[in-house]
Backbone as JSON, one array per atom type, in Angstrom:
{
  "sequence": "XXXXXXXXXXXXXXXXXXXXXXXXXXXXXXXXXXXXXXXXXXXXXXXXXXXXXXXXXXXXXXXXXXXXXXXXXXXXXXXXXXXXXXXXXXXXXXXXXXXXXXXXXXXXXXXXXXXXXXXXXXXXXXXXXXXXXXXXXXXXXXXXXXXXXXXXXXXXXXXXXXXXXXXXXXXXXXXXXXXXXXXXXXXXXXXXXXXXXXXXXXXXXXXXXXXXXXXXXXXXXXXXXXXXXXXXXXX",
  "N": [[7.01, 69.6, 91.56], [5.65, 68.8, 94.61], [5.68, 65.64, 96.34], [2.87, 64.35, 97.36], [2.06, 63.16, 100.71], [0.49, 61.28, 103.18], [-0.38, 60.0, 106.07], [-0.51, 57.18, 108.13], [-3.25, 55.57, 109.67], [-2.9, 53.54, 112.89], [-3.43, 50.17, 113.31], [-4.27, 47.83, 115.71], [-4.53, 45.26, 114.85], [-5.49, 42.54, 111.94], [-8.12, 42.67, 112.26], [-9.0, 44.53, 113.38], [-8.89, 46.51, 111.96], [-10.03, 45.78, 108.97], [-12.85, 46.64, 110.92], [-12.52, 49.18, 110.95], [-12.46, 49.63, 108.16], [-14.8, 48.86, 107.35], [-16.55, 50.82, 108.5], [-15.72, 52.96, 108.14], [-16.4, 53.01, 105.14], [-18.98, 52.61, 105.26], [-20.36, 49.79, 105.05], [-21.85, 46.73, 105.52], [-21.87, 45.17, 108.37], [-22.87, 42.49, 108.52], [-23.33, 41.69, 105.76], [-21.21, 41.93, 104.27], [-19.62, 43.25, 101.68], [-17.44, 41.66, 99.8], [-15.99, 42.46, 97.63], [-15.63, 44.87, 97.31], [-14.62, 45.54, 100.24], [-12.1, 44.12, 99.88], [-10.59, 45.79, 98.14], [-10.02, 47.85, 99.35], [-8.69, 46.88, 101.65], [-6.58, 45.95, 100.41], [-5.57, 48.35, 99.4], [-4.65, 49.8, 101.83], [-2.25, 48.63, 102.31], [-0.58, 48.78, 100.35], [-0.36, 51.53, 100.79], [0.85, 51.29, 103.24], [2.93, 49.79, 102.42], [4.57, 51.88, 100.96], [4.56, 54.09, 102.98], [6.91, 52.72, 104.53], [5.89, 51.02, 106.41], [5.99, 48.46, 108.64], [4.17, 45.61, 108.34], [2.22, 43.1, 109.98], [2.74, 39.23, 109.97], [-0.11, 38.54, 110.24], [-1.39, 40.45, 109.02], [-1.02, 39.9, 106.02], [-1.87, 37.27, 106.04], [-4.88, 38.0, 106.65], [-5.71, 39.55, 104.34], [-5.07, 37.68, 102.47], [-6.77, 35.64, 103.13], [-8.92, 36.94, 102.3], [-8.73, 37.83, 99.68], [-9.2, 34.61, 98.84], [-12.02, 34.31, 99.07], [-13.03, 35.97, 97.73], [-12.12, 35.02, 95.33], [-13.15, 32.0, 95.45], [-15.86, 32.84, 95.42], [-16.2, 33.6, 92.62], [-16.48, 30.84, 91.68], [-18.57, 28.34, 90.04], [-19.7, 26.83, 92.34], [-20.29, 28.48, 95.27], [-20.8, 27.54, 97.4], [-18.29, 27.5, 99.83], [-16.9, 29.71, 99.83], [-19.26, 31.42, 100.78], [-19.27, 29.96, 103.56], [-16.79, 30.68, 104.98], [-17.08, 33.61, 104.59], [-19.21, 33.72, 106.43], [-17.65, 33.15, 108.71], [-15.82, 34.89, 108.52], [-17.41, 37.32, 109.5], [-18.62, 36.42, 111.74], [-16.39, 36.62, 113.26], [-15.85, 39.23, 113.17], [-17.88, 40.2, 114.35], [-18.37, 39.79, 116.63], [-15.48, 40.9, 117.66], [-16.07, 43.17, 117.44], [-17.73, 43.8, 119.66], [-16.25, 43.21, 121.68], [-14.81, 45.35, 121.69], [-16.95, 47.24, 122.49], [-17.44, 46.61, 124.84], [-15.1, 47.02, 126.45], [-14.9, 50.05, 126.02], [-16.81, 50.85, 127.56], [-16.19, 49.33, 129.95], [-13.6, 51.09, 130.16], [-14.89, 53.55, 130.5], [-16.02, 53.32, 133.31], [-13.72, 53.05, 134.46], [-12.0, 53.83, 137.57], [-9.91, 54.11, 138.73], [-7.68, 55.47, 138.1], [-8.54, 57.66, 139.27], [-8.16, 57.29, 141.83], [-5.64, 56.09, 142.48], [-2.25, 56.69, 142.17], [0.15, 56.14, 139.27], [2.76, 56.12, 139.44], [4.94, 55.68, 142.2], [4.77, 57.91, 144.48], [7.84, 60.24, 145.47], [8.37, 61.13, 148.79], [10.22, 63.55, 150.13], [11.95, 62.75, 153.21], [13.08, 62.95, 156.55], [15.07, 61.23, 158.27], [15.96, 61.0, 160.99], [14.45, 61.31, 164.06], [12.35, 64.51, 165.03], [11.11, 65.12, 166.62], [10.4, 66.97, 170.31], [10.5, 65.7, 174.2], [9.44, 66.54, 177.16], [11.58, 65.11, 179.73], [10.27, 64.2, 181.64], [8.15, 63.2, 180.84], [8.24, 61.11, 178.91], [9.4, 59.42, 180.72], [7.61, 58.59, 182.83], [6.18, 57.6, 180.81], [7.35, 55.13, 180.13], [7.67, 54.26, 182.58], [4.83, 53.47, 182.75], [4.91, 51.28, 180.46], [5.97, 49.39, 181.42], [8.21, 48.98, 180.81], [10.58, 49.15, 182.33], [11.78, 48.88, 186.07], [12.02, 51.06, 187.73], [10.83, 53.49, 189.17], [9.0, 56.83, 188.8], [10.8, 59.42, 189.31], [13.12, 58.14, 189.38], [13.63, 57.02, 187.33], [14.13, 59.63, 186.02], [15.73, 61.11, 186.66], [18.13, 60.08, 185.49], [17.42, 59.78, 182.84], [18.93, 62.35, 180.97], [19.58, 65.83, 180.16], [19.92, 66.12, 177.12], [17.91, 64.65, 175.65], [15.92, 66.52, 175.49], [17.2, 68.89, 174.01], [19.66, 69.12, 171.9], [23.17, 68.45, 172.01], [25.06, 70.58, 171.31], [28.83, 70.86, 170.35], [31.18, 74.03, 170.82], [33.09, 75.36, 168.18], [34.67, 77.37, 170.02], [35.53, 76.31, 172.4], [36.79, 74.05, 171.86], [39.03, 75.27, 170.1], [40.47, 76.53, 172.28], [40.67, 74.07, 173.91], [42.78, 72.5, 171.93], [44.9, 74.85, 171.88], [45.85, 74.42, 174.49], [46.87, 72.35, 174.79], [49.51, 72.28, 173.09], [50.6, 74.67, 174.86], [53.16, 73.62, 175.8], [54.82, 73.06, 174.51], [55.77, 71.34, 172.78], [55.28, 68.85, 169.96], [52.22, 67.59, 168.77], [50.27, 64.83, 168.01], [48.17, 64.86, 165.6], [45.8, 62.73, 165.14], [46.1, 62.12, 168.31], [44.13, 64.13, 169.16], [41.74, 63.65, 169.16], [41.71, 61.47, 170.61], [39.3, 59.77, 172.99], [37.38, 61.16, 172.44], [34.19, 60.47, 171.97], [31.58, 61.88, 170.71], [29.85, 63.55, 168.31], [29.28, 66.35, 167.57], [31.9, 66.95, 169.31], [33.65, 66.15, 167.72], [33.58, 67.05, 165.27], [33.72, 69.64, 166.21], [36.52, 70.09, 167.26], [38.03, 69.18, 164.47], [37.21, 71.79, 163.0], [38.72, 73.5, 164.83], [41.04, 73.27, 164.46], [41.5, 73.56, 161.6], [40.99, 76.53, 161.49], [42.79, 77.46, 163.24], [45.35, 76.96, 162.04], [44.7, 78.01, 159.85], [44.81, 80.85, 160.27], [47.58, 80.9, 161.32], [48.26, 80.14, 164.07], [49.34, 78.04, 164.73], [51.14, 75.09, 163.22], [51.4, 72.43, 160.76], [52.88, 69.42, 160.19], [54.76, 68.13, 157.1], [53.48, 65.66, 156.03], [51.16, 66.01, 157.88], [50.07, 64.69, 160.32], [51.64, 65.63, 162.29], [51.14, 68.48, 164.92], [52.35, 71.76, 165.74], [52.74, 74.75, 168.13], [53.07, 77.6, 166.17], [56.05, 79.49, 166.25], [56.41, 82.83, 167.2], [57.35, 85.41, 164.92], [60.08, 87.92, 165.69], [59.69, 88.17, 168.08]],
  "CA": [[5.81, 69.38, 92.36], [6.02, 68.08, 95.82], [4.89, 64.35, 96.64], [1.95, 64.38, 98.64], [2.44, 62.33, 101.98], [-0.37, 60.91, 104.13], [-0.13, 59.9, 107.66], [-1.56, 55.96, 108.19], [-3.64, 55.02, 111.42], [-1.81, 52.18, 113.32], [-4.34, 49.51, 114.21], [-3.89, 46.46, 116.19], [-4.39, 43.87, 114.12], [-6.22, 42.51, 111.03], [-9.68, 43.07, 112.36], [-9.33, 46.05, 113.88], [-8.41, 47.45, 110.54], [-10.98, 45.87, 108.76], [-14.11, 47.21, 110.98], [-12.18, 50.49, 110.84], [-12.94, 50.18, 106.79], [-16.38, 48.6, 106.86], [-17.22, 51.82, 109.23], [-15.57, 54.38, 107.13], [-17.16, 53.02, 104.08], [-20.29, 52.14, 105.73], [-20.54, 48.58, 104.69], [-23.16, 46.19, 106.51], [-21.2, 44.01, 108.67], [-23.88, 41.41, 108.87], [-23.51, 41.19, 104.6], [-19.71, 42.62, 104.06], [-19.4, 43.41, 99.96], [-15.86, 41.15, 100.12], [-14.78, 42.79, 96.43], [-15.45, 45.94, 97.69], [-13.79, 45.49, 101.41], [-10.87, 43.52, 99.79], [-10.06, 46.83, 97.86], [-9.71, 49.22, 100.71], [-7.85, 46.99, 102.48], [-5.43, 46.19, 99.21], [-4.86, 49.76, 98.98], [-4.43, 50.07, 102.65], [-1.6, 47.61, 102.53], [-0.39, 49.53, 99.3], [0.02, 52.64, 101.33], [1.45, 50.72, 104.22], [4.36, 49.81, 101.81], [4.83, 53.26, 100.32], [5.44, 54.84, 103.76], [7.85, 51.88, 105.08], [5.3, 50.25, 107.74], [6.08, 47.11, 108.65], [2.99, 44.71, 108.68], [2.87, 41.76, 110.41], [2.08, 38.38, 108.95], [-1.22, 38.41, 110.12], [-2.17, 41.3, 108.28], [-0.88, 39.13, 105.23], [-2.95, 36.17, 105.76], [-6.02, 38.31, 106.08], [-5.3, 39.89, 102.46], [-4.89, 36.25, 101.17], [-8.07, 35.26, 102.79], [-9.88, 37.96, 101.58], [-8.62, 37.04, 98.22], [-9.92, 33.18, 98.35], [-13.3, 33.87, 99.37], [-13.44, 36.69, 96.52], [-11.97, 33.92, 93.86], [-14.14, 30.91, 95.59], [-17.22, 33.18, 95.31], [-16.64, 33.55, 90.88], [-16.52, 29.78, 91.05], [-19.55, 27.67, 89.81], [-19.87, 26.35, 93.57], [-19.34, 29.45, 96.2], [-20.41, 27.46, 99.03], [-16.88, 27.55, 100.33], [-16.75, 31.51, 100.17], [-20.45, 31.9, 101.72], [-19.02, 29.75, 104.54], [-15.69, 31.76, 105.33], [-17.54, 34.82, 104.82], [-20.07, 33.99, 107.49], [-17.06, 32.98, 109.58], [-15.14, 36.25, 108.98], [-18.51, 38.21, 109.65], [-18.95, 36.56, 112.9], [-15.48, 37.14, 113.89], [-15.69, 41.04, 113.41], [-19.44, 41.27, 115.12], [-17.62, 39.6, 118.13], [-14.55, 41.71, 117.74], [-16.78, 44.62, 118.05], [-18.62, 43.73, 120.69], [-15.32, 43.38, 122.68], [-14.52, 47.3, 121.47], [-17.55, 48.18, 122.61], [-17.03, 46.12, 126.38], [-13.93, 47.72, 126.4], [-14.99, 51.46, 125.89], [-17.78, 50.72, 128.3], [-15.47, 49.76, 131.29], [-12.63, 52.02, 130.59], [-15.01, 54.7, 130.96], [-15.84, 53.32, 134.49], [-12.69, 52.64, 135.47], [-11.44, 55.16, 137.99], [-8.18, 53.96, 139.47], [-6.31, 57.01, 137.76], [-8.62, 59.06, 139.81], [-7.72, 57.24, 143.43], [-4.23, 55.58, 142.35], [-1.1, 57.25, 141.24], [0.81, 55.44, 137.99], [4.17, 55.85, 139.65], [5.27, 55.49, 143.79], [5.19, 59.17, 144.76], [8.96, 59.99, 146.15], [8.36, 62.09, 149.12], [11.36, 63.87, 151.34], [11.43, 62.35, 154.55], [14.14, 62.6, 157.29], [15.46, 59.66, 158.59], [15.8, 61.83, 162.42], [13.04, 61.6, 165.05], [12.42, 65.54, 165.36], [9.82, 65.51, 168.01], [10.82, 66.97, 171.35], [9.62, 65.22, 174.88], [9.65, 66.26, 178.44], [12.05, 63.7, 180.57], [9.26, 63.46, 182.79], [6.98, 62.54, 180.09], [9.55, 60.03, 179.22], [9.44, 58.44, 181.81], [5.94, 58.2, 182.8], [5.37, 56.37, 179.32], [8.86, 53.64, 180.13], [6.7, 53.05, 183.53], [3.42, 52.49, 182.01], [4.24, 50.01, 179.41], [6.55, 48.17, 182.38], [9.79, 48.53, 180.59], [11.56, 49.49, 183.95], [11.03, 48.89, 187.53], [12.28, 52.45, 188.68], [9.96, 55.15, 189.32], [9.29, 57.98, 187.75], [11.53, 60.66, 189.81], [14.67, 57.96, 189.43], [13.96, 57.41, 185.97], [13.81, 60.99, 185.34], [17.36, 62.0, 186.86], [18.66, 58.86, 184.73], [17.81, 60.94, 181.28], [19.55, 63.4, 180.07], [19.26, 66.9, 178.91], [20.34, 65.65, 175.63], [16.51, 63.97, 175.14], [15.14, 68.3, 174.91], [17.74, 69.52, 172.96], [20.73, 68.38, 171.29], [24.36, 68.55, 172.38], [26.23, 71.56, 170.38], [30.04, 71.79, 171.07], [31.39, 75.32, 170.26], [34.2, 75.61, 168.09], [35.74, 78.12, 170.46], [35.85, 75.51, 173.39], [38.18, 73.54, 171.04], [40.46, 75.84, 170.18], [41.36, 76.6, 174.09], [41.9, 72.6, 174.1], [44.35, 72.06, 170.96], [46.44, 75.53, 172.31], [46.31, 74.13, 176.16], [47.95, 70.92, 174.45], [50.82, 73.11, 172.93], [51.25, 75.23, 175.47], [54.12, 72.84, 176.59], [56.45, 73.25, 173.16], [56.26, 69.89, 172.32], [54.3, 68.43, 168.69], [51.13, 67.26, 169.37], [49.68, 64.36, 166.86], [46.42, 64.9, 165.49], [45.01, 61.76, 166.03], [45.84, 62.27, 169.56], [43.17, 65.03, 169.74], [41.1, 62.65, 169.08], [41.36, 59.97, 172.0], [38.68, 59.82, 173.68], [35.95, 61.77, 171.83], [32.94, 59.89, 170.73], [30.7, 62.64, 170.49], [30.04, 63.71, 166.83], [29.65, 67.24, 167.33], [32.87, 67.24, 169.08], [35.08, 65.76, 166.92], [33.8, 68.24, 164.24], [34.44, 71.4, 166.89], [38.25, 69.96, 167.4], [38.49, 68.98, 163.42], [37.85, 72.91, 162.64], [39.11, 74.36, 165.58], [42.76, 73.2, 163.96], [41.46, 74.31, 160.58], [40.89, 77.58, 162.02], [44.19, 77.71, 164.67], [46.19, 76.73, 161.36], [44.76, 79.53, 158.9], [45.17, 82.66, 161.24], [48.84, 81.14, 162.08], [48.69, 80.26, 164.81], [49.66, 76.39, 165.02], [51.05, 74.5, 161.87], [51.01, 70.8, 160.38], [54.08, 68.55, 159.66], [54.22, 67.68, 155.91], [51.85, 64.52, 156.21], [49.46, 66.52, 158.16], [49.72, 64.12, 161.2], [51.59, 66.38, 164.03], [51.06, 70.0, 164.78], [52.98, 72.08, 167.17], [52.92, 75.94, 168.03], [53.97, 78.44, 165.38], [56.71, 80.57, 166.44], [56.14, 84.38, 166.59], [58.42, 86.53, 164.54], [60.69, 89.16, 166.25], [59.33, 87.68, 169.73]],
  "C": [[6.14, 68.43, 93.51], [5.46, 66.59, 95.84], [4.23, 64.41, 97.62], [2.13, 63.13, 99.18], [1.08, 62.38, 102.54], [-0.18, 60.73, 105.18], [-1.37, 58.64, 107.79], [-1.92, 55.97, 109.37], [-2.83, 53.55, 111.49], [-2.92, 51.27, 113.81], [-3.89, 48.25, 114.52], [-3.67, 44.96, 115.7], [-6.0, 43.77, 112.62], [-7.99, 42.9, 111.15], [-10.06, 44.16, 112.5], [-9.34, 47.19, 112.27], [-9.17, 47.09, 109.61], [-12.62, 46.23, 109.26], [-13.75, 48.67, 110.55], [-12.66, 50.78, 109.17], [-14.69, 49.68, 106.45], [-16.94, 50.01, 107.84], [-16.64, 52.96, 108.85], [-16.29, 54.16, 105.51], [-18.21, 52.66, 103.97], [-20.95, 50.95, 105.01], [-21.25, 48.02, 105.83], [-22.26, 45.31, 107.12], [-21.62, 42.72, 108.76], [-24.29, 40.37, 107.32], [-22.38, 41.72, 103.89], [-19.66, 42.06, 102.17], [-17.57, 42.69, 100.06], [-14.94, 42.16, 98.83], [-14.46, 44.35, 97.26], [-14.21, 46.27, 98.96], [-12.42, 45.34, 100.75], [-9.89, 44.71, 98.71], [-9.62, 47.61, 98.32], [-8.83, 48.5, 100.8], [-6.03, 46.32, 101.77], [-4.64, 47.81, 99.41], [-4.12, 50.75, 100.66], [-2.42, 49.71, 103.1], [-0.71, 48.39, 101.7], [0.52, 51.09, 100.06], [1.41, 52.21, 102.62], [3.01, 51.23, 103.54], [5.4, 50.92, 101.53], [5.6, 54.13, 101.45], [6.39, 53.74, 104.74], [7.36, 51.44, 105.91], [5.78, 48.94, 107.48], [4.29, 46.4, 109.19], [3.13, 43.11, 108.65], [2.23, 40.51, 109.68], [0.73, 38.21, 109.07], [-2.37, 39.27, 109.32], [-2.26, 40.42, 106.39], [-1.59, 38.14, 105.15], [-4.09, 36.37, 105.95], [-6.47, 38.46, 104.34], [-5.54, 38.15, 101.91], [-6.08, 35.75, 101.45], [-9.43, 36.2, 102.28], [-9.85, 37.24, 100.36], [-9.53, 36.22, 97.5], [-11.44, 33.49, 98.74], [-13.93, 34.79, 98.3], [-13.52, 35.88, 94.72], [-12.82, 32.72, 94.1], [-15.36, 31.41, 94.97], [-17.49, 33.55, 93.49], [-16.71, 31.94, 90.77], [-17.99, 29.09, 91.03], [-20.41, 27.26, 91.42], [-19.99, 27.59, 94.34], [-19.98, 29.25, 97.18], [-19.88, 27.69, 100.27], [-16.52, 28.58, 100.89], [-17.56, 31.92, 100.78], [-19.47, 31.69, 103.34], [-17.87, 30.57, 105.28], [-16.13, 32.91, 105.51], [-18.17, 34.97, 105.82], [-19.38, 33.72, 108.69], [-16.12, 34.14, 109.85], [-16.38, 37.51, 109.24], [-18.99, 38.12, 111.26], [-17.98, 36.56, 114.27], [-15.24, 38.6, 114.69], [-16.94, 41.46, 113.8], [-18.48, 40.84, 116.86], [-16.69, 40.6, 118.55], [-15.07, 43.28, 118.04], [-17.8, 44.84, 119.53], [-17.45, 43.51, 121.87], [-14.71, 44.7, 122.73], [-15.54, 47.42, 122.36], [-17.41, 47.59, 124.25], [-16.12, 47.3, 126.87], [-13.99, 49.49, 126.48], [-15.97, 51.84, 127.2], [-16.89, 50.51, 130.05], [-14.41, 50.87, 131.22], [-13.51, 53.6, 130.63], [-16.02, 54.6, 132.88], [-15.18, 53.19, 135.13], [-12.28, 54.21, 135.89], [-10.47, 55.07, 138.49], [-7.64, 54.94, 139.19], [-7.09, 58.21, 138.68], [-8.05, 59.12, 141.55], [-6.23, 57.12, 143.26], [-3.08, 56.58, 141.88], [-0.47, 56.13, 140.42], [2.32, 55.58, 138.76], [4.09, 56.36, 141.33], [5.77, 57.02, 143.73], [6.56, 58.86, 145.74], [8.83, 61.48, 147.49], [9.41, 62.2, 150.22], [11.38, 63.16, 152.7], [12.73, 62.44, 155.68], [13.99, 61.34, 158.5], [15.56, 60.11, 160.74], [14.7, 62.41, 162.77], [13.19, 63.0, 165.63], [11.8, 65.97, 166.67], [10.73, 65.85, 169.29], [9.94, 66.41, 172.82], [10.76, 65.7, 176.14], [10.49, 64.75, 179.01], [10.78, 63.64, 181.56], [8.09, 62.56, 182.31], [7.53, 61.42, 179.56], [9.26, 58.38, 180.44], [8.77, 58.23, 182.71], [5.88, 57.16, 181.89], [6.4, 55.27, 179.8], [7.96, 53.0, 181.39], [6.01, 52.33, 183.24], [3.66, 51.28, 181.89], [5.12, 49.11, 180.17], [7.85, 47.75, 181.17], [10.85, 48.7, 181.43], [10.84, 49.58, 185.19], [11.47, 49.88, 188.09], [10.74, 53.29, 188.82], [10.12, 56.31, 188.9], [10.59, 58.78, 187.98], [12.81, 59.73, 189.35], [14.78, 57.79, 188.21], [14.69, 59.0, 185.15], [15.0, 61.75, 185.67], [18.42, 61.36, 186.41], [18.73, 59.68, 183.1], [18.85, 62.01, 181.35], [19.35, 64.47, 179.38], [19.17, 66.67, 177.14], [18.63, 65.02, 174.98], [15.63, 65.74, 174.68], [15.91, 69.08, 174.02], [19.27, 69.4, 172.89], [22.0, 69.26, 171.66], [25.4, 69.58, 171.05], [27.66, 71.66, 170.99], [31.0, 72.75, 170.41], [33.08, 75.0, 169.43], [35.08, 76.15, 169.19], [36.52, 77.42, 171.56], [36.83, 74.79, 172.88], [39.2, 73.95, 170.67], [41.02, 75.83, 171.35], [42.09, 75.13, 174.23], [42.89, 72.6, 173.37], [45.39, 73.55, 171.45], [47.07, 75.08, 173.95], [47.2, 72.93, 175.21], [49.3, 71.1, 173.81], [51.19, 74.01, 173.46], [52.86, 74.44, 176.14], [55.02, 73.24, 175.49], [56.36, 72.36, 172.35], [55.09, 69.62, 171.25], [53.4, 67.49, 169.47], [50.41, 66.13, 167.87], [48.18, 64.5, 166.84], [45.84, 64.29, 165.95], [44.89, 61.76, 167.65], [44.68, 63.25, 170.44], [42.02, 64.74, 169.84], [40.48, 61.67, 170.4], [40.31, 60.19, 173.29], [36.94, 60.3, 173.91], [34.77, 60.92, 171.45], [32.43, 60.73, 170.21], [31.02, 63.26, 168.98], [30.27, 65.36, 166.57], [30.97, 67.77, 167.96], [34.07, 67.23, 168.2], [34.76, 66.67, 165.85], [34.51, 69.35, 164.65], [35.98, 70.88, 166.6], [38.41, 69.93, 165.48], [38.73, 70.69, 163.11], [38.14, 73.71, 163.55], [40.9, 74.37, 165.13], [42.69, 73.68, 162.66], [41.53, 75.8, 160.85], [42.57, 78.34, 162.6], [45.3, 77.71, 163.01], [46.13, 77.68, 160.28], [44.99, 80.69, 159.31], [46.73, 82.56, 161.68], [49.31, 80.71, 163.16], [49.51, 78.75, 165.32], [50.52, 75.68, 163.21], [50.87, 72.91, 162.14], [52.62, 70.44, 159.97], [53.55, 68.58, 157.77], [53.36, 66.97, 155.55], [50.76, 64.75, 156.9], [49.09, 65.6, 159.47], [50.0, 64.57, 162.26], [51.57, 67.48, 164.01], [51.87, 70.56, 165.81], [52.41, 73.41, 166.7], [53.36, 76.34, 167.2], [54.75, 79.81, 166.4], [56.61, 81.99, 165.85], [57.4, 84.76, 165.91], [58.73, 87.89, 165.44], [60.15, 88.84, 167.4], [60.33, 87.38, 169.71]]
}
């Protein structure tokens, strides 16, 4: 026969876990039966053990005061136990009255409906795409009196390059690196170099020698630093 298994609720702390049993066993909180209560929450504790919960010490020094106000209240006197009782009675009307606060704003709170819980990550490029007239240009640089030219001398001062961006063709690069071995003589890479800033050139020249060097027509030294002409066969 199998061992039947339960599944415990997890509650926050000693109180929470005793209204949770005076409101499943519908006990008066205002006149809490202690033998009765202090049974549930024995057997609660009981179960705890059984499925390996850990409970913290405060759940422990409820249990023990449960206990004393159950053993004060058989003694001749049970002053002692009234008083504790009416102090753990007006613990857990408070404690409920902060549940019920609590249920009361979180169902006005609406932040989750304006806020997001985590910093949305959205794409963004880091390059100003927009295109602008040089004349419009340079209208706006007058305006705001960042230059004392005028429009027309501003405006032959720009640069195509402000309407649309500087492409340079592979093929224009090849013609340079074979004009530079048309002579015979090794040609160092870096030297194809000198002088370039421009970004899309130095790519065109980088594969215009990738290119010149897979079809044959140029090679590389062993280290890859000078190139010369490849000699035809049977020429």
């Amino acid at each position: 026969m199998e061992e039947m298994t339960f599944k415990l609720d997890v509650f926050e702390g000693p109180l929470d876990l005793l209204l949770h049993l005076i409101s499943k066993h519908k006990l008066n909180i205002n006149d809490i039966e202690i033998t009765k209560l202090l049974e549930q929450y024995l057997l609660y504790m009981e179960q705890a053990r059984q499925q390996d919960l850990e409970l913290a010490g405060e759940f422990l020094e409820m249990a023990a005061r449960l206990v004393y106000i159950k053993s004060a209240s058989l003694l001749p006197k049970p002053e002692e136990a009234e008083r504790i009782k009416q102090e753990l009675q007006g613990a857990l009307i408070e404690y409920a009255l902060c549940q019920l606060a609590a249920a009361q704003l979180r169902e006005s709170f609406i932040a989750d409906d304006v806020f997001v819980r985590k910093p949305m990550k959205l794409k963004t490029k880091q390059t100003y795409q927009l295109q602008h007239p040089k004349e419009k240009l340079s209208e706006i640089l007058a305006q705001i009196g960042k230059t004392k030219m005028n429009g027309q001398r501003l405006s032959e001062k720009i640069t195509d390059t402000v309407t649309q961006a500087k492409v340079v063709s592979v093929i224009s690069k090849v013609v340079f690196v074979l004009r530079r071995l048309y002579a015979g003589k090794a040609v160092s890479v870096q030297s194809l170099y000198d002088g370039i800033t421009d970004r899309s050139a130095r790519v065109a020249t980088f594969l215009a020698v990738l290119e010149l060097t897979r079809f044959g027509r140029i090679e590389l030294n062993d280290d890859n630093t000078m190139l010369t002409m490849k000699e035809k066969k049977g020429g």
